[in-house]
N, C-alpha and C positions, 0 to 999 in steps of 0.2 A: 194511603201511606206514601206513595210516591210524591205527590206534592208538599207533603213534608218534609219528604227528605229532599226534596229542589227548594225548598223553603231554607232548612238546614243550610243546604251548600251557596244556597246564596247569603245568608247571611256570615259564613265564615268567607267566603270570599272578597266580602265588603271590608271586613276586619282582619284577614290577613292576607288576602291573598292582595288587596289593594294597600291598605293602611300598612301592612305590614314590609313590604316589599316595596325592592326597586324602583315596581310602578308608583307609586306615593310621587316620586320626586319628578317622573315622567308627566305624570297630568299634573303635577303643579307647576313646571316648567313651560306647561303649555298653555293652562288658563288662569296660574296664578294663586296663591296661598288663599285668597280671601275666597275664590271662589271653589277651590276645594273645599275648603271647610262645610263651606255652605251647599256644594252637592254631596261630600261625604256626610253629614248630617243628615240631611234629606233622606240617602239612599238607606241609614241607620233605619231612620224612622219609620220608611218604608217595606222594611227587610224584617225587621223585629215583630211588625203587626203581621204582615203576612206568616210569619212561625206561628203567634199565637193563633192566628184565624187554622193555620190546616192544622196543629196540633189539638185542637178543639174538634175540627170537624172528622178526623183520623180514624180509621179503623185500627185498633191493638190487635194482640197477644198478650196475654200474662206469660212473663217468662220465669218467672220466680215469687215464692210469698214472700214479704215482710212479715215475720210476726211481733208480736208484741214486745219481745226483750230487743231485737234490734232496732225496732220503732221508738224504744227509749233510748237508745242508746244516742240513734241519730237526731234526736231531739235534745239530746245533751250539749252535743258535736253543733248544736245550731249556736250555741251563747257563744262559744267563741268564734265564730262565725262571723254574729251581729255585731261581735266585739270589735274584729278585723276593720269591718267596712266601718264600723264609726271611728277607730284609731286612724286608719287611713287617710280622713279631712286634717288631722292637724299636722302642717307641717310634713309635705308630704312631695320632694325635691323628684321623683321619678312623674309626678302625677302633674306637675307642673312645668314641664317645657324642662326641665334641668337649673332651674333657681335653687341655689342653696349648695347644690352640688360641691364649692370650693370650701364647705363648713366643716364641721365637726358631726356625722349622723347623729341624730339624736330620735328618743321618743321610740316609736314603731320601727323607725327606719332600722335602727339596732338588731329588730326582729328578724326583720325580711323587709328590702326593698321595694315590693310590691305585694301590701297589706289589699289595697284593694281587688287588687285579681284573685289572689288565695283566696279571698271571702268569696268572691265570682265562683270561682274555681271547688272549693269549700261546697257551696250551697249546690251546686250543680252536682255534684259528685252527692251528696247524701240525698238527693230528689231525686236521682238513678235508682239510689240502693234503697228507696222506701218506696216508690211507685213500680220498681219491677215489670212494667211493660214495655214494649218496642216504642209504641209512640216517643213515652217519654224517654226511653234511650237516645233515641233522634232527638228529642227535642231542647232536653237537660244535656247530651252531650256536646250539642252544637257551640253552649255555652264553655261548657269544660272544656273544648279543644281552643275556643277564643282565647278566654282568660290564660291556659297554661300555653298557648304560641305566643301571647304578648307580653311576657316576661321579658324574654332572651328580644324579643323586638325590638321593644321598648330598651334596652340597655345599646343594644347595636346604634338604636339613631342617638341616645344619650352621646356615647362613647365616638360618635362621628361627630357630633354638635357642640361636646365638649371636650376636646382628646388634652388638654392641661388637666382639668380637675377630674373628668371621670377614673383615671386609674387607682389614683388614691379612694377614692370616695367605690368602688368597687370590691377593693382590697380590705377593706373595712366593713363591709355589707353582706348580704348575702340572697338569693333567691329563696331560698328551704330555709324557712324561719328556723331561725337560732342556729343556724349552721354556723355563724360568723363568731358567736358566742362560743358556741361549743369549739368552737377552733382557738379561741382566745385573741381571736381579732377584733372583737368588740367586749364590752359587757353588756347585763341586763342594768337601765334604771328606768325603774317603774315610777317616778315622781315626774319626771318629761312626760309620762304618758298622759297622767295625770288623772282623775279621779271621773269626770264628768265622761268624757268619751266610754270609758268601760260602761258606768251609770246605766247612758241612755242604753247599751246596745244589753245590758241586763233587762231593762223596761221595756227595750222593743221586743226581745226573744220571751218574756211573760206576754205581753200582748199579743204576740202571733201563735204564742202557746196557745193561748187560752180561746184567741177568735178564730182560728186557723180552719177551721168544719164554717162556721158564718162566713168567710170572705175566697174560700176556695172550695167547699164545699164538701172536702173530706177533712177528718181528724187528724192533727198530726201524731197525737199518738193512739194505740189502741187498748182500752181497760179490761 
């Protein structure tokens, strides 16, 4: 357990405590954009396999059962999930350096600024609450604390990189999907989302339905 959770913390430290922070701009000041990229990649690819290898080899705890009515429930909670992370490739101004930013939000963006981390964040959080052991507490929360500190991150370097357009484009958005809606700072239109994106991430979440015992080994839900 110990090396997973030095597994854990060093992968949130690659992700926020570096990418996320002041340092970011410290070691690119010193060795240069292109070659951060290329050691924070690295250190990604690095970081991520060492989690999976000690959460594999981990000794648990059960801390709590899943039974079957919350095992469906959280399998329910995965379509929009699937949905998120597929809405989030189109058009998608947070997740690309801040292009677009001086537009009109459209699509996902309406929802929540950051489709792709709630799905992150999303999935991590219902793989807590269905495997109910310590391993994967450390292991699934590693992820959950990533994805929900690179929200507000992510807006901080936006809002320094762009201080013309990010306030508007802020004021119009929201972090907590449909906040900005329900404020009446936005509407919903489900035609920008548009038909395909929802599609796949219904076909992916049937397919992980259905293969989820064949490619990880346990069920996700239980009969």
């Amino acid at each position: 357990m110990t090396l997973l959770i030095l597994a854990a913390l060093l992968w949130i430290f690659v992700h926020v405590g570096i990418s996320g922070t002041a340092l970011r701009a410290r070691v690119i000041g010193a060795v240069g954009e292109k070659a951060f990229m290329i050691g924070f990649s690295l250190a990604s690819v690095v970081s991520i396999a060492l989690l999976v290898l000690a959460w594999r080899a981990a000794p648990t705890t059960p801390l709590w059962f899943a039974g079957p009515g919350l095992r469906w429930v959280l399998a329910a909670l995965m379509l929009p999930t699937l949905v998120l992370f597929m809405t989030s490739h189109k058009r998608n101004p947070t997740a690309v350096g801040g292009k677009g930013l001086g537009e009109e939000p459209r699509g996902i963006q309406r929802v929540t600024r950051h489709p792709m981390l709630w799905s992150f964040a999303l999935w991590a959080g219902i793989h807590i609450l269905g495997n109910g052991d310590a391993a994967s507490l450390v292991f699934f929360g590693a992820f959950l604390v990533t994805a929900l500190a690179g929200m507000p991150s992510i807006d901080a370097k936006l809002a320094a990189r762009h201080p013309q357009a990010w306030p508007d484009f802020a004021a119009r958005t929201s972090i907590v999907p449909f906040a900005a809606i329900a404020a009446g700072r936005n509407r919903l239109v489900p035609g920008e989302i548009g038909l395909m994106p929802p599609l796949v991430g219904l076909l992916l979440w049937a397919l992980l339905l259905h293969f989820h015992r064949h490619i990880f080994g346990v069920p996700a839900i239980l009969m």
